[in-house]
C-alpha positions in Angstrom: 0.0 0.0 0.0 1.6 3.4 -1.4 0.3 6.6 0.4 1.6 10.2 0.8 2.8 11.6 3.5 -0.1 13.7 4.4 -2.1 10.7 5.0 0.3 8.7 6.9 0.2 12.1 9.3 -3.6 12.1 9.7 -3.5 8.2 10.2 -1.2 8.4 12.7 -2.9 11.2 14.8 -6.5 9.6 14.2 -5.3 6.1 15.1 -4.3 7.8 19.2 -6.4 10.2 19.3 -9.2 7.4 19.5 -7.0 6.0 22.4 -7.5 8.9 24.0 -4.2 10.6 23.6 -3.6 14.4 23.5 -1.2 15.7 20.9 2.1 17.6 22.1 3.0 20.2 20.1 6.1 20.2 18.6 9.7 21.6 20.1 10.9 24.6 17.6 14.0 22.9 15.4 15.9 24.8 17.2 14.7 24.0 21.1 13.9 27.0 23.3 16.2 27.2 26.5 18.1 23.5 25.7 22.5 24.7 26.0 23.1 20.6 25.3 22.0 20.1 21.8 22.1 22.6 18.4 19.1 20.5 17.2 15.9 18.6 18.2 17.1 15.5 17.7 14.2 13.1 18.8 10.6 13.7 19.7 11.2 12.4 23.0 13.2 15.3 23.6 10.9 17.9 25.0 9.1 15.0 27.5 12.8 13.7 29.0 11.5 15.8 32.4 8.1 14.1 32.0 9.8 10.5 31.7 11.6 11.2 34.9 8.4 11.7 37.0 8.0 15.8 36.5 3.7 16.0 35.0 2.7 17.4 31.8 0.0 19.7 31.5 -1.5 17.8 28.6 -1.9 14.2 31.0 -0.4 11.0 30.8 -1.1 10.1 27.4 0.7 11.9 24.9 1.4 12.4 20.9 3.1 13.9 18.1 4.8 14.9 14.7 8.3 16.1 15.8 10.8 17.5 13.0 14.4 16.9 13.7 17.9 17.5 12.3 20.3 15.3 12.8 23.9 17.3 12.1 26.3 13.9 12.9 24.4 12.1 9.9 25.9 14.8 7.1 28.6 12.7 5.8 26.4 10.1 5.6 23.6 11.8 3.3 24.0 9.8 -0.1 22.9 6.5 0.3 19.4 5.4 0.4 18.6 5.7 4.0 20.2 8.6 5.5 18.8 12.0 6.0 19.7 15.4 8.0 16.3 16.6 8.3 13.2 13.7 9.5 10.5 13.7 11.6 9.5 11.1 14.2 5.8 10.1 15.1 5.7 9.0 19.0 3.3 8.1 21.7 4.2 8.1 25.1 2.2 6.7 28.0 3.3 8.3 31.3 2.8 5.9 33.8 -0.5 4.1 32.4 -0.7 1.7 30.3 3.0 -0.4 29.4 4.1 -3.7 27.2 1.4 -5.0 26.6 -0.8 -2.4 25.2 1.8 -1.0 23.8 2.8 -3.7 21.6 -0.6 -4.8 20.7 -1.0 -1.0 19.5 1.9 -0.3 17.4 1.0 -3.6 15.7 -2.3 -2.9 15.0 -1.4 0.5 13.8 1.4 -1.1 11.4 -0.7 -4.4 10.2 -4.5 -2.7 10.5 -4.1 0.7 9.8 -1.2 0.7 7.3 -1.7 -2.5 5.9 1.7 -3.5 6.1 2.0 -7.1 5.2 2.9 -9.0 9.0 5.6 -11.4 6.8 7.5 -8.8 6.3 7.5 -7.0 9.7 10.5 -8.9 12.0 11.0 -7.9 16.1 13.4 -7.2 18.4 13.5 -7.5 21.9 16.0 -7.2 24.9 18.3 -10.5 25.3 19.3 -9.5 29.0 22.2 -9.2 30.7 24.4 -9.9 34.0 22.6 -6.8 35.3 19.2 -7.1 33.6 17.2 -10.3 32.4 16.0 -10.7 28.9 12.7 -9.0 28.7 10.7 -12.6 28.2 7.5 -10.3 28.9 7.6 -8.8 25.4 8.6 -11.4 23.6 5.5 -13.6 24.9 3.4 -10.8 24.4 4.7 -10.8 20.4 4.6 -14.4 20.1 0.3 -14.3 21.5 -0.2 -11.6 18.7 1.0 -14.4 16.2 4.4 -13.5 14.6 6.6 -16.4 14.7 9.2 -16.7 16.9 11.4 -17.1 13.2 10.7 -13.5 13.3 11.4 -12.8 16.6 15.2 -11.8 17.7 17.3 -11.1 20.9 19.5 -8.3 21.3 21.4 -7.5 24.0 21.6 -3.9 22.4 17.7 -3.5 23.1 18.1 -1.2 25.5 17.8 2.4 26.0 19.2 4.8 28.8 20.7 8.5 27.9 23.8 7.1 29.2 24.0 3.7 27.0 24.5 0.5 28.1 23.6 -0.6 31.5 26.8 -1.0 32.8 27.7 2.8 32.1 24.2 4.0 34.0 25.2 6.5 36.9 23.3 5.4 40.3 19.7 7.1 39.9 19.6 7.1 35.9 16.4 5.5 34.8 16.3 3.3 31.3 14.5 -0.1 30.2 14.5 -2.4 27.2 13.2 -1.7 24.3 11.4 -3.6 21.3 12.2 -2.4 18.0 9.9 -3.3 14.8 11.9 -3.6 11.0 10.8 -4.1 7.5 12.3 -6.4 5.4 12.9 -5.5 1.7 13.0 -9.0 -0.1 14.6 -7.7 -3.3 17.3 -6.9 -1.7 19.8 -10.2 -2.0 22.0 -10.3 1.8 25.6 -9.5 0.9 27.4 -12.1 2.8 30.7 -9.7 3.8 28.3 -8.8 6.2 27.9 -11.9 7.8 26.7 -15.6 6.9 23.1 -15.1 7.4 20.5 -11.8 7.4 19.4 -10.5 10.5 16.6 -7.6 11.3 20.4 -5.8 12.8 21.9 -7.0 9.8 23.4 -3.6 7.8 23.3 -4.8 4.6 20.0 -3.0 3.6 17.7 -5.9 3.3 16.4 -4.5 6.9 15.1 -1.0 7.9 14.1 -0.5 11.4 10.6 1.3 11.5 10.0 1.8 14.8 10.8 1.2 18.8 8.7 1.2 21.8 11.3 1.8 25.0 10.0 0.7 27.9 11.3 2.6 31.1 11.3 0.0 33.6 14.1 0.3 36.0 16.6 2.4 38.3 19.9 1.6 39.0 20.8 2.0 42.8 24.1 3.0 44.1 25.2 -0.4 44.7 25.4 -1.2 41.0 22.0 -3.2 41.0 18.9 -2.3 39.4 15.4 -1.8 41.1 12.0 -1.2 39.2 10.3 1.7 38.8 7.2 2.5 40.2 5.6 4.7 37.5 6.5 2.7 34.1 6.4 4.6 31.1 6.8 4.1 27.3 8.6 5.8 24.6 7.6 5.0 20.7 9.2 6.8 18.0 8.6 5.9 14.2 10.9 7.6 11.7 7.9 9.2 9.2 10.2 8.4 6.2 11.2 5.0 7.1 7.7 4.2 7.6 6.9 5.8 3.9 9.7 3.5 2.7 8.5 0.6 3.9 4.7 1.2 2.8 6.2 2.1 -0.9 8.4 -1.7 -0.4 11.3 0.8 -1.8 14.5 1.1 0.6 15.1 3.9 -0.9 13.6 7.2 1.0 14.1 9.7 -1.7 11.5 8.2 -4.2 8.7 8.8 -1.6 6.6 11.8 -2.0 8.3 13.8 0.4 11.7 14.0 -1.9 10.3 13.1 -5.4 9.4 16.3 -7.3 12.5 17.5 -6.0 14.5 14.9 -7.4 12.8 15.2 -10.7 13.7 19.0 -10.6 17.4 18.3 -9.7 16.9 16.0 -13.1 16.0 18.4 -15.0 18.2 21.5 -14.6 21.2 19.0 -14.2 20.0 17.0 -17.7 21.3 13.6 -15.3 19.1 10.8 -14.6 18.4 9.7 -10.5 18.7 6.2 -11.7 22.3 6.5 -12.6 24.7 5.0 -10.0 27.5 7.8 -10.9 24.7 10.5 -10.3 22.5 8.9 -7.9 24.3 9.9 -4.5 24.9 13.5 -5.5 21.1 14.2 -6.6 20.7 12.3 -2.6 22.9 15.6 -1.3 21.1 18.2 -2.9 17.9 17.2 -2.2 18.5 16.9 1.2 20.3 19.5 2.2 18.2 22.3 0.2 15.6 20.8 2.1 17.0 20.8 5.4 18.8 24.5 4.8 14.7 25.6 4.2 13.5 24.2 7.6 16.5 26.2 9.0 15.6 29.3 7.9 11.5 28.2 8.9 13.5 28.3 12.5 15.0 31.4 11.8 18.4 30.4 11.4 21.0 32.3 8.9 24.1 30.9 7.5 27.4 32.0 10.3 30.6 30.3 11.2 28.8 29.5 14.7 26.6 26.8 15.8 23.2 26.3 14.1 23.7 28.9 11.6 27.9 27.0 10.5 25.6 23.6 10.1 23.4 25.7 7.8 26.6 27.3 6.0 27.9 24.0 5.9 24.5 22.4 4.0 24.4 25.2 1.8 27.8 25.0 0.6 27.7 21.0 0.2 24.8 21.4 -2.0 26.7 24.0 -4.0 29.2 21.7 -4.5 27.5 18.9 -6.2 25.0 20.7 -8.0 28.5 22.2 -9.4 29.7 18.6 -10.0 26.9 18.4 -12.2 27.1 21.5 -14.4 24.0 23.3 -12.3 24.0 27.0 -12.5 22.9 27.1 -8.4 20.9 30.3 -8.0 19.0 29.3 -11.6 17.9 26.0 -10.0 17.0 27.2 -6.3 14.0 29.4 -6.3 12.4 26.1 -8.4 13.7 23.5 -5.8 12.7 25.6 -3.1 9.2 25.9 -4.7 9.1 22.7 -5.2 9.7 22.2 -0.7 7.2 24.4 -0.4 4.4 22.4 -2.3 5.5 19.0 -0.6 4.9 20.3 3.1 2.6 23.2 2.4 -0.6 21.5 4.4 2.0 20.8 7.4 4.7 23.8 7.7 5.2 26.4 4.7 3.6 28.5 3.6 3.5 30.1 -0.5 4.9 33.3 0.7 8.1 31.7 2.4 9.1 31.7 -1.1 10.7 35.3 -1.2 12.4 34.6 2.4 14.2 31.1 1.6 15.4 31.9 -1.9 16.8 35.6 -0.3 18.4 33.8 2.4 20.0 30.6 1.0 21.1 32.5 -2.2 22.8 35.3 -0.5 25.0 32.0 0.7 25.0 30.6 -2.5 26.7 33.7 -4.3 28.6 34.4 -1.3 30.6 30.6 -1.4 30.7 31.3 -5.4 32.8 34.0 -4.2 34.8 32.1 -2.0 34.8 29.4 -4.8 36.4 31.5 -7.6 38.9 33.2 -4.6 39.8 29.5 -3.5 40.2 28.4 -7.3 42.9 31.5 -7.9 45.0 30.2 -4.5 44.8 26.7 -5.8 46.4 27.6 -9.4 49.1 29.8 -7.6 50.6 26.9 -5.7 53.6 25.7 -7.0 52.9 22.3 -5.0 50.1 21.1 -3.5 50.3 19.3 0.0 47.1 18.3 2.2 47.5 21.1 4.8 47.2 23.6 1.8 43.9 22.2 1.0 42.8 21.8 4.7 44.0 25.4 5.1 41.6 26.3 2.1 38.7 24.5 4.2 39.5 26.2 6.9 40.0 29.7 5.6 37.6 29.8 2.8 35.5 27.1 3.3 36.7 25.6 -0.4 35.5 22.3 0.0 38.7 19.4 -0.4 36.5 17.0 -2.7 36.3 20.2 -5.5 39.8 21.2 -4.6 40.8 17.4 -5.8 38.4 17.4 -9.1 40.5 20.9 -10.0 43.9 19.7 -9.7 42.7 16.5 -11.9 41.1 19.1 -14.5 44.3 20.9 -14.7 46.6 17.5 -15.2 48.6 18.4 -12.0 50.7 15.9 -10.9 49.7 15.0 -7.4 48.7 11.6 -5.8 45.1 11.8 -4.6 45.6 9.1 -1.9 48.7 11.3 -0.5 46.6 14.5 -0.2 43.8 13.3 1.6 45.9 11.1 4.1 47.6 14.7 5.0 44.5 16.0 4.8 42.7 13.8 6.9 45.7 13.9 9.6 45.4 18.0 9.6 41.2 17.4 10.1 42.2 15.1 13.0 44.7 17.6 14.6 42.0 20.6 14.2 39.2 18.4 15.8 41.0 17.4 18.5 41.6 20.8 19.5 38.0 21.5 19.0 36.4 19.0 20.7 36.4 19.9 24.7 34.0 23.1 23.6 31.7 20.7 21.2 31.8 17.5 22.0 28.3 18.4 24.4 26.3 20.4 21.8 25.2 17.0 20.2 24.3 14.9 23.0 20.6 16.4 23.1 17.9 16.2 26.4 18.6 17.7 29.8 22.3 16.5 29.8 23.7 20.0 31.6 20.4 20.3 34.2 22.5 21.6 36.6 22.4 23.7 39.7 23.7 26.9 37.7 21.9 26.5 34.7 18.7 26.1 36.6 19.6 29.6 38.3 20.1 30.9 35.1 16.8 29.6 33.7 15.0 31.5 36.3 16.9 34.7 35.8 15.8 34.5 32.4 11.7 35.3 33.5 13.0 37.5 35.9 14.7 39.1 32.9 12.1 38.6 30.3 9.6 40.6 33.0 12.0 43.3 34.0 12.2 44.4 30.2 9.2 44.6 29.9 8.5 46.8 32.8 11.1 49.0 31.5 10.8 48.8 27.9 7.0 48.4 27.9 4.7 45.8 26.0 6.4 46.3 22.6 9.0 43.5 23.9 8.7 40.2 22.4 10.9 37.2 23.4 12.7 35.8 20.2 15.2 33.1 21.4 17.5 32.5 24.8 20.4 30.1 25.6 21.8 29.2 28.7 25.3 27.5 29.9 26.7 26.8 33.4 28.9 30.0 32.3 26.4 32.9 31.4 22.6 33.3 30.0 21.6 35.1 26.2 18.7 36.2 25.6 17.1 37.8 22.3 14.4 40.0 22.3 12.3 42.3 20.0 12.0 46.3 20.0 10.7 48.8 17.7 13.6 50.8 19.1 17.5 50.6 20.4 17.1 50.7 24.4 19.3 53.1 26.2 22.3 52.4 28.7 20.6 53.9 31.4 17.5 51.4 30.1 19.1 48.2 30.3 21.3 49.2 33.8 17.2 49.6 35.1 16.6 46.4 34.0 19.7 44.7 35.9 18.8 46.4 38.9 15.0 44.9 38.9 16.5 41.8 38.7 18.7 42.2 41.7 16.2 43.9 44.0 13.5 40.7 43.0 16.8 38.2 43.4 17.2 39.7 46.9 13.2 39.7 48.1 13.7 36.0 48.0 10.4 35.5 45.7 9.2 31.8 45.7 8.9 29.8 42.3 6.3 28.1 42.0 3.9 26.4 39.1 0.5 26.1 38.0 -1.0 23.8 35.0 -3.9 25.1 33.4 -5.7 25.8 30.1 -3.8 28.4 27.9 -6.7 30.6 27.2 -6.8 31.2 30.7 -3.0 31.4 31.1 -3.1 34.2 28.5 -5.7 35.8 29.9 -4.1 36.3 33.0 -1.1 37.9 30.9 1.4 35.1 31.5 4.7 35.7 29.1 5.4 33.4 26.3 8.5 32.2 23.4 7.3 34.3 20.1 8.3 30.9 18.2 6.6 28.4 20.1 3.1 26.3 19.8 1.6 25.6 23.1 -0.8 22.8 23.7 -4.2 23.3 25.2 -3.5 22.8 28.7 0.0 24.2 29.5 2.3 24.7 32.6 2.8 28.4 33.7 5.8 29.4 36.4 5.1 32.4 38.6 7.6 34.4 40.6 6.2 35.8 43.5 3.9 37.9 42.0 6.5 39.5 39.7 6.2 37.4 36.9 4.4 34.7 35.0 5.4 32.9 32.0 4.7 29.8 30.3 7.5 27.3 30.5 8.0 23.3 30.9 10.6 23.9 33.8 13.0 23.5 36.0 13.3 26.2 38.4 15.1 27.1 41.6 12.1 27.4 44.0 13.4 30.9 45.3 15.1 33.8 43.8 17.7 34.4 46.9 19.3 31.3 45.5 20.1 33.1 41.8 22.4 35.3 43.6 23.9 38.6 42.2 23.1 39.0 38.1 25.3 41.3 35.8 24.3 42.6 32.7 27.9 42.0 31.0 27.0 42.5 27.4 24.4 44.0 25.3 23.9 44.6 21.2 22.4 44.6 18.1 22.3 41.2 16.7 19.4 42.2 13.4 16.7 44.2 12.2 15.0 45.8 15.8 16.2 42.2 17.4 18.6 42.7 20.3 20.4 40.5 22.6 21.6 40.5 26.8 24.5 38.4 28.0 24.7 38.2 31.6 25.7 35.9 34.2 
């Protein structure tokens, strides 16, 4: 059974909906208040604080649509499988229902609702180890639904924590096994460098895994042992493209609906066919990363040599690349590609009009890096050898990408050995990341990883600040974006007019004197309508569900936020307003710490 996209949304929110759960909005690509991660990376991302026991204003039975970007799976954009930007249906039941509904659901959903043939669906469960048993529970459960136990595998990598395995849990870290559904593709013959026989874990493309229902079931203690929870929850999350995939019985996702006008443009202004092997993988790149640079901008992102906006750069310029591999004129073929983005999501997240904004901001970074391209090009013919820390140094400086640096040199007949220069490439890339990697290496990891006492100050300092502006500023303030570290908080806001000095040192010392009254923090959930009705403050970016959780300072401030908090001011201690500027067009930003 082929279906779109669009369908597979609505069956999805029908099918729990009916079983009574409420739909979570989505987290903003780009998640509000999160230092850990550059990216939602999951849907489960916004509810880690609900797995661990903290209640959502929505109940105990929750779902959703989330979009993600994945920024580690870059390099790997180009075979059939692997994209940057996804999305990920999940249900989560907060401690009511657990295995056994669970399972029963998700199979239903796949078998009754999709129509997914059941020979072809296999299952995984947890195999156990010297800490934890096999989870026999779920595999019984499978077995009573009918698949055979042929189809059935263990794993001793069904598991899931946010610390792995669990032998590397810290004492107090909650995780569970997990029971992960895959689709096999039958045309494709098992390659046996992989192994003598096929396996659902097999990676040789015959499997795709299509879903996984974790099942938070224990604690580890400080003695090394594990204890089980009392409130058991569940954590499903179903790649929406994956699922497509395996509904079209093509392992490739790019011919589903949600890539394939795109490909055919790329076709078409490149005059190269998808189904060739020698084009195939660069078409892949294109489409994907165009795609993924448009949600980026959707989430207000612009191309930079920091963070978000250097993954953006970085997507742009990759794109630019191959479409250059294959004789595309780049800013000919974008405003059609982009078009062509728009049409495929335009019930779910664009609009017609985001036309003008996507093509002005992704092709002032495509004539920019043909810039750098030509500047890069006039180096290159200037050397009078060429060594892999030249080319690294052209990366680095210019951003001139190595794999077009390499298809120059073999234009121009210079003698160099390809295999030399990217080995001294590759060992410059490792010196530069190993440099690099104490200030990144936690920007990736996603969820509440730095929930720390000083962040959590921090966090409430930002209401206090968010309330103080206001009060000096008046109601013309709007919130656009914050970010907090154990070192310091941002925050952006919006005003018709540059603030004074004297403005922002009034702001500072609200803060202080509502730091030092020792205000309690406290929460309340109830129904939005009411929330804004009793003017509680809110992210400019963000959807809110119906019922939503609102923080209140004393009586200084209220504000709707999913938490944590100190629970009194006196424990923020002295704020300074260390920084303050411009950062766009009547959008300003406050360091302070």
């Amino acid at each position: 059974m082929s279906i779109t996209h669009v369908q597979l949304r609505k069956l999805f929110s029908d099918y729990w909906s009916h079983k009574e759960h409420k739909e979570v909005p989505p987290l903003p690509l780009v998640p509000p208040n999160d230092p850990t991660t550059l990216f939602t990376g999951s849907g489960m991302q916004q509810l880690v604080p609900n797995l661990l026991g903290e209640p959502h204003p929505l109940g105990k039975k929750l779902y959703n649509i989330q979009p993600c970007f994945r920024s580690q799976d870059i390099e790997e954009v180009g075979d059939n499988r692997h994209t940057t930007f996804f999305e990920m249906m999940g249900n989560w039941s907060l401690g009511t229902y657990f295995k056994k509904e669970q399972i029963k659901w998700i199979w239903e959903f796949l078998t009754r609702e999709l129509k997914l043939p059941k020979e072809k669906l296999y299952i995984t469960v947890f195999k156990g180890t010297k800490e934890i048993p096999a989870d026999e529970e779920s595999y019984n459960i499978w077995k009573q639904l009918g698949i055979p136990t042929t189809n059935i595998f263990k794993y001793e990598g069904n598991w899931w924590s946010r610390a792995g395995a669990p032998n590397q849990m810290p004492p107090g870290e909650p995780g569970g096994p997990d029971s992960e559904v895959f689709y096999e593709f039958t045309q494709i013959k098992h390659d046996p460098k992989f192994g003598e026989k096929c396996h659902p874990n097999c990676v040789c493309g015959r499997f795709l895994e299509i879903g996984n229902s974790v099942f938070m079931q224990y604690k580890k203690n400080l003695d090394g042992s594990f204890s089980e929870l009392p409130a058991k929850n569940v954590d499903f999350g179903g790649g929406l493209e994956r699922i497509l995939a395996a509904l079209n019985d093509d392992p490739d996702l790019f011919v589903t609906d949600l890539f394939k006008k795109t490909i055919n443009t790329i076709e078409k202004y490149s005059n190269k066919l998808y189904s060739s092997i020698e084009y195939k993988a660069k078409i892949r790149v294109i489409a994907d990363h165009i795609k993924g640079a448009c949600f980026m901008v959707r989430a207000g992102i612009v191309p930079s040599n920091k963070e978000q906006g250097y993954v953006m750069r970085r997507l742009i310029r990759r794109a630019v690349v191959k479409m250059m591999e294959l004789n595309i004129t780049p800013l000919k073929a974008l405003e059609t590609i982009c078009t062509e983005i728009i049409n495929i999501y335009n019930t779910v997240y664009f609009k017609e009009d985001d036309l003008i904004k996507l093509r002005s901001i992704i092709g002032k970074e495509i004539n920019s890096f043909e810039k750098t391209v030509y500047r890069g090009t006039k180096i290159l013919q200037n050397q009078s050898s060429i060594s892999g820390k030249i080319l690294f140094d052209l990366k680095q400086s210019y951003g001139f990408p190595v794999e077009l640096a390499l298809e120059l040199l073999e234009q121009w007949n210079k003698p160099v050995n390809k295999i030399t220069l990217l080995q001294e490439y590759m060992e410059e890339f490792k010196k530069h990341k190993e440099l690099s990697r104490s200030s990144s290496t936690n920007k990736f990891k996603g969820g509440l990883a730095d929930n720390s006492e000083q962040t959590l100050k921090y966090h409430t300092a930002t209401h206090l600040l968010h309330q103080a502006l206001f009060n000096v500023l008046g109601d013309d303030v709007r919130q656009e974006g914050s970010n907090i570290t154990g070192e310091r908080l941002r925050f952006d806001f919006y005003l018709s007019r540059k603030p004074t000095e004297d403005e922002i040192t009034k702001v500072q010392t609200i803060m202080n004197n509502k730091i030092q009254e020792e205000l309690s923090v406290t929460y309340k959930i109830i129904p939005k309508q009411e929330a804004l009705q009793l003017g509680a403050k809110s992210f400019f970016r963000e959807k809110y569900p119906d019922m939503v959780k609102v923080y209140y300072i004393g009586n200084f401030s209220k504000e709707f936020c999913g938490g944590p908090h100190v629970t009194n001011t006196k424990e923020i201690g002295i704020i300074s307003i260390y920084k303050f500027e411009k950062i766009g067009n009547n959008i300003y930003r406050i360091y302070a710490k």
